[in-house]
C-alpha positions as CSV (number, residue, x, y, z in Angstrom):
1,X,76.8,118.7,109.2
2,X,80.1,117.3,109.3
3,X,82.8,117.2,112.4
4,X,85.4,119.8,110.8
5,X,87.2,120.4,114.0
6,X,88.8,117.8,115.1
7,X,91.9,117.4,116.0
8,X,94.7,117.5,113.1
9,X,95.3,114.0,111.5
10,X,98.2,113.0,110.0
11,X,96.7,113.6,106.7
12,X,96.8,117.1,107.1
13,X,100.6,117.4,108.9
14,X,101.5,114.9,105.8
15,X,103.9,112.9,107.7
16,X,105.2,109.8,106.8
17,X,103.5,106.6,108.5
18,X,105.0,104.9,111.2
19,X,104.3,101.3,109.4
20,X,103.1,99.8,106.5
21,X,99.8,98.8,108.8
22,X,99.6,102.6,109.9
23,X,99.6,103.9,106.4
24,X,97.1,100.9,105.9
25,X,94.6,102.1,108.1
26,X,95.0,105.3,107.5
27,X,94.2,104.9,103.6
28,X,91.0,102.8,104.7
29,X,89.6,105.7,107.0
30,X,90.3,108.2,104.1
31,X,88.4,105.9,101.4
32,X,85.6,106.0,103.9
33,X,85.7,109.7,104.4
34,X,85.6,110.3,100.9
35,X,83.2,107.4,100.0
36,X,80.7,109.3,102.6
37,X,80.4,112.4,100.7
38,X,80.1,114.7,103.4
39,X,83.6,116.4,103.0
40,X,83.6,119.8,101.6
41,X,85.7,120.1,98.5
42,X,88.9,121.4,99.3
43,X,88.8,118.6,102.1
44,X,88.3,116.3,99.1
45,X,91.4,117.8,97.4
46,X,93.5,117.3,100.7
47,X,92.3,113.7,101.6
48,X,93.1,112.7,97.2
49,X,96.7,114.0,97.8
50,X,97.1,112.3,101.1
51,X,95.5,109.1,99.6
52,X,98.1,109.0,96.5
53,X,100.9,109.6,99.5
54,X,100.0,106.8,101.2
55,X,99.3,104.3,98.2
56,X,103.0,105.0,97.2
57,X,104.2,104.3,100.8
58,X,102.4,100.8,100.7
59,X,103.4,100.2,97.3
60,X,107.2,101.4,98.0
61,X,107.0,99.0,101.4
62,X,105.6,95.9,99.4
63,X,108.4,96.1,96.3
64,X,111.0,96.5,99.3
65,X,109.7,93.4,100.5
66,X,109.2,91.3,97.5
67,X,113.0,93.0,96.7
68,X,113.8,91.2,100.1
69,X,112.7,87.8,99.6
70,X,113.8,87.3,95.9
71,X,117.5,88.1,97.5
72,X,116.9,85.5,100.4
73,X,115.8,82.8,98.0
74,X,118.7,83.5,95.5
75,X,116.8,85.3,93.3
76,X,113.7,83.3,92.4
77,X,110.9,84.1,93.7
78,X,109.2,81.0,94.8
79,X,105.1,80.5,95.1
80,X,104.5,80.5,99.0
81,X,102.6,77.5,100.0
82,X,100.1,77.5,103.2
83,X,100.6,74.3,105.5
């Protein structure tokens, strides 16, 4: 039987990530929670919504960054090369 009373996350307070590495990590624990099965379905509901949130949040943080970079080199974005 699954642990439904811990403590809240931030999934259910639906607050905004501190980081693009906390929303990170928080989208990886949800995919495992829902991979596993064992929430009951209006969990599943919850932890979808929270999942698209956080997706958006990456995705918003990433295009900010790309947005970042094509303004620092002059607007061409150039292929980054490992040394």
């Amino acid at each position: 039987m699954p642990n439904t009373s811990a403590a809240p996350s931030t999934a259910d307070t639906g607050l905004a990530p501190a980081s693009y590495e906390a929303a990170l990590q928080e989208l990886e624990q949800l995919v495992s929670r829902l991979e596993s099965g064992q929430l009951p379905l209006d969990q599943l509901l919850t932890a979808y919504q929270r999942g698209a949130q956080l997706l958006a949040f990456c995705r918003d943080k990433l295009s900010a960054v790309e947005h970042q970079i094509k303004v620092l080199e002059a607007g061409e974005l150039k292929p980054w090369v490992q040394g």
